[in-house]
ZATORVO-71418 format. One line per 10 residues: their letters; for each residue x, y, z of C-alpha. Coordinates in pm, whole numbers, always signed. Layout:
N
A) X:Y:Z | ...
END
This chain:
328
XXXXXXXXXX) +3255:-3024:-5101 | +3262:-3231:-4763 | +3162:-2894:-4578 | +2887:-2856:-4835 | +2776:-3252:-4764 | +2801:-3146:-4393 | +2581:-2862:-4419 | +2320:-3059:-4576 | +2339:-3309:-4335 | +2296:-3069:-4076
XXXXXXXXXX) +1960:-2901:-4202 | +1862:-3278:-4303 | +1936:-3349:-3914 | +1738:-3048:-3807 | +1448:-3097:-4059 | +1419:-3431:-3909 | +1470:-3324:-3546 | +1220:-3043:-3623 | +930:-3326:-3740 | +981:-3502:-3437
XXXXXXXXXX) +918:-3229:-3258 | +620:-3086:-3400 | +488:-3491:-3388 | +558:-3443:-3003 | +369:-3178:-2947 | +73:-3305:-3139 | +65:-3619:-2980 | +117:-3432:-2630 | -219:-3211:-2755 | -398:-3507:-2829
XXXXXXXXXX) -291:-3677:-2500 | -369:-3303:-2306 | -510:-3322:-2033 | -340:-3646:-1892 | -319:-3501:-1545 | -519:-3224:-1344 | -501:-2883:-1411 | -397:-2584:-1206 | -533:-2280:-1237 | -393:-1988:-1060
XXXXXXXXXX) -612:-1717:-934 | -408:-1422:-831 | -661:-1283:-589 | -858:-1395:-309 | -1123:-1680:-275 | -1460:-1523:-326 | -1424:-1238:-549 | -1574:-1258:-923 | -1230:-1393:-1088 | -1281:-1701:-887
XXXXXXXXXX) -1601:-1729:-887 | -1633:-1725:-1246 | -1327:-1937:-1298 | -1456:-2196:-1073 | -1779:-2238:-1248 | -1574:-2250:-1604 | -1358:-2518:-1384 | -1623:-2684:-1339 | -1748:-2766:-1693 | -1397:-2858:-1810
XXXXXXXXXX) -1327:-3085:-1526 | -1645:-3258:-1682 | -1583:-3260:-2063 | -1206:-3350:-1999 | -1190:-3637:-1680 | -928:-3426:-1487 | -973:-3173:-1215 | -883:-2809:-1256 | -741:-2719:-935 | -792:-2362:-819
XXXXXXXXXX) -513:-2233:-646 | -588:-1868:-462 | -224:-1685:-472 | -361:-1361:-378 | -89:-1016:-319 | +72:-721:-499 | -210:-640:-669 | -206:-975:-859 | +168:-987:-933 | +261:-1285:-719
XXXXXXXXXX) -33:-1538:-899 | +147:-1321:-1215 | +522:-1428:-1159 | +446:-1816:-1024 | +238:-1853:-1378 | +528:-1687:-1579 | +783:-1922:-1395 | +592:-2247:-1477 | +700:-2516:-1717 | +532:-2409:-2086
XXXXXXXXXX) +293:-2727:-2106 | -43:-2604:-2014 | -63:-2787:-1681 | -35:-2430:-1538 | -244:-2167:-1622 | -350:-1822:-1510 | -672:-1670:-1475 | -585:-1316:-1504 | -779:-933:-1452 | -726:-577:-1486
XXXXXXXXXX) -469:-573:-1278 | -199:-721:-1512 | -244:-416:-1777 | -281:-185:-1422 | +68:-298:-1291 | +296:-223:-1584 | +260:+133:-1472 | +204:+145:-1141 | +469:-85:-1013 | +822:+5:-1122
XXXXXXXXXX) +982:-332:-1148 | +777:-571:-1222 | +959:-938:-1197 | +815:-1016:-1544 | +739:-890:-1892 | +350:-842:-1877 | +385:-894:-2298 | +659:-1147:-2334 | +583:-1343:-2028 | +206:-1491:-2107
XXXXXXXXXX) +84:-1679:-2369 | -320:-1538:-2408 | -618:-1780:-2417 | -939:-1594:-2396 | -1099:-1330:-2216 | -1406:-1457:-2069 | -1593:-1243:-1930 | -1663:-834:-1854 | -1791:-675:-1582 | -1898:-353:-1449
XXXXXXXXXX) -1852:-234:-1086 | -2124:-78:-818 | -2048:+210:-637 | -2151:+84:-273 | -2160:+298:+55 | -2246:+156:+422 | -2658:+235:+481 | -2538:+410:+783 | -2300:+675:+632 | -2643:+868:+566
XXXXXXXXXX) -2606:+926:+159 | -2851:+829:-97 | -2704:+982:-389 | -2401:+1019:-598 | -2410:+1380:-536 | -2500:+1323:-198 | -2150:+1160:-190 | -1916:+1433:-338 | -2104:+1668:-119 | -1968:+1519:+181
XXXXXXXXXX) -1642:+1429:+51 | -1577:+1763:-19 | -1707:+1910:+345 | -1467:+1685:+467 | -1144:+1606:+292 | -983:+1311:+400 | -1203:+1199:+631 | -1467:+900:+405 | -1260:+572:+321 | -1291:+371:+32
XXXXXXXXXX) -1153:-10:+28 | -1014:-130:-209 | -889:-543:-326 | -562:-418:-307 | -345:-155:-599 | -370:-180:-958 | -754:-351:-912 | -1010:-222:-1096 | -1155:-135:-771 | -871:+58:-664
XXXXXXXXXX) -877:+232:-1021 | -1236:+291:-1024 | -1192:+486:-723 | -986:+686:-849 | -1105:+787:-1123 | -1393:+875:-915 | -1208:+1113:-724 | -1040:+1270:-1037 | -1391:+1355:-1211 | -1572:+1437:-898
XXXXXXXXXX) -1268:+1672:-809 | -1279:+1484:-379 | -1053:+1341:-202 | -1121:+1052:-22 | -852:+797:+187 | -742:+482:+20 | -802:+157:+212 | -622:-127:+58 | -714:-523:+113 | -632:-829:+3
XXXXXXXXXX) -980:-927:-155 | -1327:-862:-147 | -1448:-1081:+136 | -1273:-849:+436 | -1438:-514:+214 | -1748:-640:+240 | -1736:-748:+609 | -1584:-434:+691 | -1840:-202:+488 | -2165:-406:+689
XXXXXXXXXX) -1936:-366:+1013 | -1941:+15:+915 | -1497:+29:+975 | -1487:+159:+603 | -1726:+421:+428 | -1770:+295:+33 | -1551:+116:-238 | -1658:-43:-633 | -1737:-406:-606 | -1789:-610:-876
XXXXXXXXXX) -2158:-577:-996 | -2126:-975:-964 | -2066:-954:-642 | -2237:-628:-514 | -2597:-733:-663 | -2712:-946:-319 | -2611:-681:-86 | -2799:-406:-293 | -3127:-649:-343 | -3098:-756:+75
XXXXXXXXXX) -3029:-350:+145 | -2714:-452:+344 | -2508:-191:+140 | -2668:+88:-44 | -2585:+89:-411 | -2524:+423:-559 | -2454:+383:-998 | -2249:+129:-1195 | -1935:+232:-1363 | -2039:+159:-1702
XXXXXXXXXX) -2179:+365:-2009 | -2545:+183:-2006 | -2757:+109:-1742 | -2757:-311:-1636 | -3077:-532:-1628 | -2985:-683:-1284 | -2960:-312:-1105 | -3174:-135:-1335 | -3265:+115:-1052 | -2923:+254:-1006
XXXXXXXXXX) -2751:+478:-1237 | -2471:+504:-1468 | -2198:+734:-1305 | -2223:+938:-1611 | -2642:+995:-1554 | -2501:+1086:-1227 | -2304:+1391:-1353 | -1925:+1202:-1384 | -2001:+1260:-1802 | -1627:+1088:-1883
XXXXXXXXXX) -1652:+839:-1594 | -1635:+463:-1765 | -1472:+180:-1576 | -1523:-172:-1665 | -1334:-484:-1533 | -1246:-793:-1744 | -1118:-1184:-1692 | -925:-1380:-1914 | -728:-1699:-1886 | -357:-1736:-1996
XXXXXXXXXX) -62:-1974:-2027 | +316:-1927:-1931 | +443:-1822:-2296 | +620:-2083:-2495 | +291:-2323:-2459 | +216:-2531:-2771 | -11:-2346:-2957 | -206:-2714:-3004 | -226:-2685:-2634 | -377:-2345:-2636
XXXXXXXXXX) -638:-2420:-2890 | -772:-2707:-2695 | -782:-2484:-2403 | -908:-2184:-2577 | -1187:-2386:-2689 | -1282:-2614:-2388 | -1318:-2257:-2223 | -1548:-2105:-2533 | -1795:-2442:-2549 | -1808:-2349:-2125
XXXXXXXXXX) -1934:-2019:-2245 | -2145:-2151:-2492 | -2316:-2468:-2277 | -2668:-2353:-2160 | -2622:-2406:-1749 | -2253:-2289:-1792 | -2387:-1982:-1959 | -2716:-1934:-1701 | -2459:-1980:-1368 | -2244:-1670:-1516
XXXXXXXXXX) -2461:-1450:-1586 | -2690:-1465:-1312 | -2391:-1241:-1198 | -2453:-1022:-1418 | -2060:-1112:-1661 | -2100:-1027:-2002 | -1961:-1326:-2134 | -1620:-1266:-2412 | -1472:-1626:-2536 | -1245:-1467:-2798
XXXXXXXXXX) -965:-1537:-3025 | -579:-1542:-2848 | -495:-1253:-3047 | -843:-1056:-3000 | -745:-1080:-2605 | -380:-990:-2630 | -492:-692:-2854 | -731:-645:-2549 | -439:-662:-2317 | -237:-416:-2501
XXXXXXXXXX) -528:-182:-2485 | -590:-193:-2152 | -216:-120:-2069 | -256:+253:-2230 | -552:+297:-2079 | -527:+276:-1753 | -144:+338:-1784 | -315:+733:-1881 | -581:+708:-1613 | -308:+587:-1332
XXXXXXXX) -66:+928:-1468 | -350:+1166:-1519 | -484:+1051:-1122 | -164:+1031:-949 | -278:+698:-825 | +29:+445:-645 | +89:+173:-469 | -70:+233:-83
END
């Protein structure tokens, strides 16, 4: 009988201890954000992920009275930004705005120092974007088949630069090569700034850049813009054509941008975030600054994204197998 009274007073004990906990968390929700933010971008300042995350950033700092801090931690393809978010304390103070790369890596890096699945707690993708196919005006092509023609004259010798492995850059590229049956030398960086200095210096031959990003080059006639990696034609470069209009009739390679916590994160927590980023999306000069860019703006559930993320992992998991592509 006294073990039985014990027993109950155990689950009684934990009951209780499980009330106050749940009352914590609630009242830490309703207190969140009491201090800024940091937001880890795992790439380079200047490419789309930050740029879009600092105009989200932006908006929040507003509706909420504390600063988002941006912090740039670019390298290995996105995995260090990756492990210092999975690492952090669980109490949304710490976030991660996350890309392609993070469904890229699980197969093209061996050991990965965190579980891509278990490690992240989704918020919402925000955003989708399709990618340019840029040469340097001086390399003399004007075509996509223009292109392939001379990458197959000469194997080996065009460059394409990439933001570093795993990128969608990187991936698009690839793929490229694989439908267009070329081979053409990989040229790894560590974001998009030294590509595009290097492609108007003429040191590198072509790469994909974020349509985002790509569009004011194309417009000034810095770079030449060849076709866009997605399935439709877009209404800021509605000149160039889809890589499948271009003869590449399986080619499709979007990019996407999402936001995520270190998993174990109140789910109160993540609501409030989920949905200070989704009014961002929806507020009228929030909306207008992104997609001047040309992002096709998401804000969905934090189960639509993580089925997203699961997606993504096949996918390119196949495309990275079926291309050979690696770490460079």
């Amino acid at each position: 009988m006294r073990s039985g009274i014990r027993s109950i007073g155990a689950r009684l004990a934990a009951f209780a201890l499980a009330l106050m906990l749940a009352a914590g968390s609630a009242v830490a929700a309703d207190d969140y954000p009491s201090k800024p933010i940091r937001v880890v971008v795992p790439f380079q300042a200047g490419g789309r992920v930050d740029l879009a995350m600092r105009i989200i950033a932006k908006y929040l700092t507003a509706q909420w009275g504390q600063p988002i801090v941006i912090d740039n931690r670019p390298g290995a393809g996105g995995n260090i930004g990756m492990e210092l978010v999975a690492k952090a304390p669980p109490d949304g103070y710490t976030l991660v705005s996350a890309a392609n790369p993070m469904s890229a890596n699980v197969t093209l890096y061996r050991n990965l120092p965190f579980d891509t699945l278990k490690a992240f707690a989704p918020i919402t993708l925000y955003y989708i974007d399709s990618n340019a196919l840029v040469v340097r005006p001086t390399l003399g092509v004007h075509s996509v088949s223009d292109l392939i023609s001379r990458a197959k004259q000469k194997p080996d010798e065009l460059t394409y630069a990439s933001s570093g492995n795993g990128t969608s850059l990187h991936l698009s590229a690839e793929l490229f090569k694989k439908e267009a049956g070329v081979s053409i030398r990989h040229v790894p960086y560590k974001g998009v700034p030294p590509i595009i200095a290097d492609l108007l210096a003429n040191r590198i031959d072509m790469a994909f850049l974020g349509v985002s990003i790509a569009t004011p080059y194309i417009e000034s006639g810095r770079l030449k813009g060849l076709a866009v990696s997605s399935t439709h034609r877009l209404d800021v470069l509605r000149e160039l054509p889809t890589l499948q209009e271009a003869g590449l009739k399986d080619f499709e390679a979007s990019s996407w941008a999402g936001l995520l916590a270190p998993a174990g994160t109140p789910a109160d927590v993540i609501r409030k975030v989920h949905d200070g980023v989704v009014a961002a999306l929806r507020d009228p000069q929030t909306r207008a600054d992104l997609e001047k860019f040309g992002f096709d703006l998401v804000g969905n559930t934090p189960e639509e994204f993580a089925d997203v993320i699961r997606e993504e992992i096949v996918k390119w998991g196949n495309i990275i197998r079926e291309t050979g592509a690696k770490v460079d």
